[in-house]
C-alpha positions as CSV (number, residue, x, y, z in Angstrom):
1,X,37.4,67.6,69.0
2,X,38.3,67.4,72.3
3,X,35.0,65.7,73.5
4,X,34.7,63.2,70.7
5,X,38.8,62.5,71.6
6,X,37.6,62.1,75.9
7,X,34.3,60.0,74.1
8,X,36.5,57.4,72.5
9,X,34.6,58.2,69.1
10,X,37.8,59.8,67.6
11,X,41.9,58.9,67.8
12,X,44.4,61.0,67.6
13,X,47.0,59.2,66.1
14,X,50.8,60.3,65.6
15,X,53.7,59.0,62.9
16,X,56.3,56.6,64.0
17,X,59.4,58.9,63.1
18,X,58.0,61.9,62.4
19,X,57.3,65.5,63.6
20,X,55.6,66.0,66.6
21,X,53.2,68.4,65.5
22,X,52.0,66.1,62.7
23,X,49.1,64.0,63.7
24,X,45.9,62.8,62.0
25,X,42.6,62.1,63.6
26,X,40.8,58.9,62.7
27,X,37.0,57.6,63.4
28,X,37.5,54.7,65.6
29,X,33.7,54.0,66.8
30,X,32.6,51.5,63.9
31,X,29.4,52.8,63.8
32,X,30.4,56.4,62.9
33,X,32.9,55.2,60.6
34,X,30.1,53.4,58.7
35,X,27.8,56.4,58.9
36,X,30.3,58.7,57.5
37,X,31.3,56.7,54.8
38,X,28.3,54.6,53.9
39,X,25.4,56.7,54.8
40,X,26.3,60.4,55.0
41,X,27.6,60.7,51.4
42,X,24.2,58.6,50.0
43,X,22.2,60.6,52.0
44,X,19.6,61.8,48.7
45,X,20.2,58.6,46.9
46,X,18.6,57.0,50.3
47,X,15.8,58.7,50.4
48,X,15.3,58.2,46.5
49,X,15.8,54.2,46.9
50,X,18.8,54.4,44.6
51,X,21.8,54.1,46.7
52,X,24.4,51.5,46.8
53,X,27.4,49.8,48.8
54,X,30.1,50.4,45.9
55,X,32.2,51.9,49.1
56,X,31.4,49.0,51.5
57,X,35.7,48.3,50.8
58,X,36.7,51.7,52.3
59,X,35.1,51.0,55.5
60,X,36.2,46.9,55.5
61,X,39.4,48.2,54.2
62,X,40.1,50.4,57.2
63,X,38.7,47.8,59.6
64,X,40.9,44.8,58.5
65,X,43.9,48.0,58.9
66,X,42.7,47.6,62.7
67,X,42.6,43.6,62.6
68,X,45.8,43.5,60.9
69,X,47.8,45.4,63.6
70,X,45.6,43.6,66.5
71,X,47.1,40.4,64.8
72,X,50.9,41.7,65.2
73,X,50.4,42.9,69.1
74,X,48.5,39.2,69.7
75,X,50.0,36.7,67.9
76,X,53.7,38.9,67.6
77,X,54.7,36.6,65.0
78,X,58.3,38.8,65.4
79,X,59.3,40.3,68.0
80,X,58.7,44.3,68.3
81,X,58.5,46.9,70.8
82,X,56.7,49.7,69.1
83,X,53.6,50.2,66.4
84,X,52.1,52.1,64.1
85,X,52.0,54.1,61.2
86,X,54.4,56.1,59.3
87,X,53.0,59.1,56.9
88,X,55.1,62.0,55.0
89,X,54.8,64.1,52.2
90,X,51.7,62.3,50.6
91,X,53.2,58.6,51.4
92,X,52.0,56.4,53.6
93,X,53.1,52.9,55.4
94,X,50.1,51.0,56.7
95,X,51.9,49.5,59.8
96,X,55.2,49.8,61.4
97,X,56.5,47.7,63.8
98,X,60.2,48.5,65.6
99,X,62.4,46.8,67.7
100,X,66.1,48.0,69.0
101,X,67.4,47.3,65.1
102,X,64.7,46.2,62.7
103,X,61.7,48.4,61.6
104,X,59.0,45.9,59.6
105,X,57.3,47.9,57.1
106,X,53.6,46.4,56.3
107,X,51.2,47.5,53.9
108,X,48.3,46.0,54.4
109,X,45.3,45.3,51.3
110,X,42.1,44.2,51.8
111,X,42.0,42.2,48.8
112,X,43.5,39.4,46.9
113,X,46.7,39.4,45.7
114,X,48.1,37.5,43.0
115,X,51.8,37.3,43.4
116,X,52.8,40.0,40.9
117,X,50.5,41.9,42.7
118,X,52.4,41.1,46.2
119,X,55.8,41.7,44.4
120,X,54.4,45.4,43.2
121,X,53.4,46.2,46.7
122,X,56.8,45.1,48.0
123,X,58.5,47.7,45.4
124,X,56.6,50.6,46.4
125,X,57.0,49.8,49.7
126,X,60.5,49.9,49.2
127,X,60.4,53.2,47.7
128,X,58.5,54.4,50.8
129,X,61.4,53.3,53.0
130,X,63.8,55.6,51.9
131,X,61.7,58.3,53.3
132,X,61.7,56.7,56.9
133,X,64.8,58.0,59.1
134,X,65.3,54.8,60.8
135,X,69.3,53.9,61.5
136,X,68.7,50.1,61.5
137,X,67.6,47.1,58.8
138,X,64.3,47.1,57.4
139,X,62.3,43.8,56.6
140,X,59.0,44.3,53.9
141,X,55.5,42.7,54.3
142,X,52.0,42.4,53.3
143,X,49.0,41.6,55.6
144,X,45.6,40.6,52.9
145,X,42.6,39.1,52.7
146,X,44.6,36.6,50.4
147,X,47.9,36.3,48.7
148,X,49.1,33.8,46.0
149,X,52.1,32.3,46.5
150,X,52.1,33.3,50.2
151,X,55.1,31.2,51.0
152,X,57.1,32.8,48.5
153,X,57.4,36.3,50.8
154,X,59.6,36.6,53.3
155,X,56.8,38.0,55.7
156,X,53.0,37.9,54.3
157,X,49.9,37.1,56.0
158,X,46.3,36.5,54.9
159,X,43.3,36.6,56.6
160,X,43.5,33.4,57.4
161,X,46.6,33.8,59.3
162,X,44.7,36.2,61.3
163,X,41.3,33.9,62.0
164,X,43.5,30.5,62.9
């Protein structure tokens, strides 16, 4: 692991506000990430001309999970001084950004959202939150590839947000 880690071919990547010895390690070449996911499970439906790209979304869903957070750290449409993800117990919050009394808590979709489908999101994110041990104010968003009703949300952004 260590090699791939040294290659830049893997991250090691750590919780905001959680254990130390909990870490996951993620593909973050794009190439291997498409292999593994695309190719690798098809492998016999490729070579018998049957195979398909019914899990295209799991690698575009990852990527735009990447995009998403180099959005926050470029454009910082609010202000934060720390990023990243949050994971415990079988939950999981996309993207958390921190400053001194605010933690933003993002989950990020790369699909599109009507706006019951925004306000759903937002209530399970909620129930996330009262996992995180954060001693501050928490603010709720979504980050997709479009959401209806976008002005309605306190903090949403779609991916045009993210190409302007």
């Amino acid at each position: 692991m260590e090699n791939l880690l040294r290659l830049g071919l893997v991250r090691r990547e750590k919780p905001l506000f959680g254990g130390r010895k909990v870490s996951l390690y993620q593909i973050s070449d794009p190439m291997l990430l498409t292999w593994f996911t695309l190719v690798y499970p098809q492998v016999d439906r490729i070579s018998l001309g049957i195979a398909t790209l019914e899990n295209a979304y799991k690698v575009f869903s990852i990527r735009f999970e990447e995009l998403a957070r180099e959005f926050l750290i470029l454009k910082k449409p609010f202000e934060f001084s720390q990023i990243g993800r949050w994971w415990w117990k079988g939950e999981e919050i996309d993207i958390i950004a921190v400053d001194e009394n605010t933690a933003y808590l993002i989950e990020v979709k790369w699909k599109d959202l009507s706006e019951k489908d925004g306000r759903r999101i937002l209530s399970l994110l909620k129930e996330k939150a009262k996992n995180v041990r954060f001693n501050g104010e928490f603010r709720y968003g979504i980050i997709a590839k479009s959401i209806e009703e976008k002005e309605r949300f306190e903090l949403a952004f779609s991916l045009e947000d993210i190409i302007e």
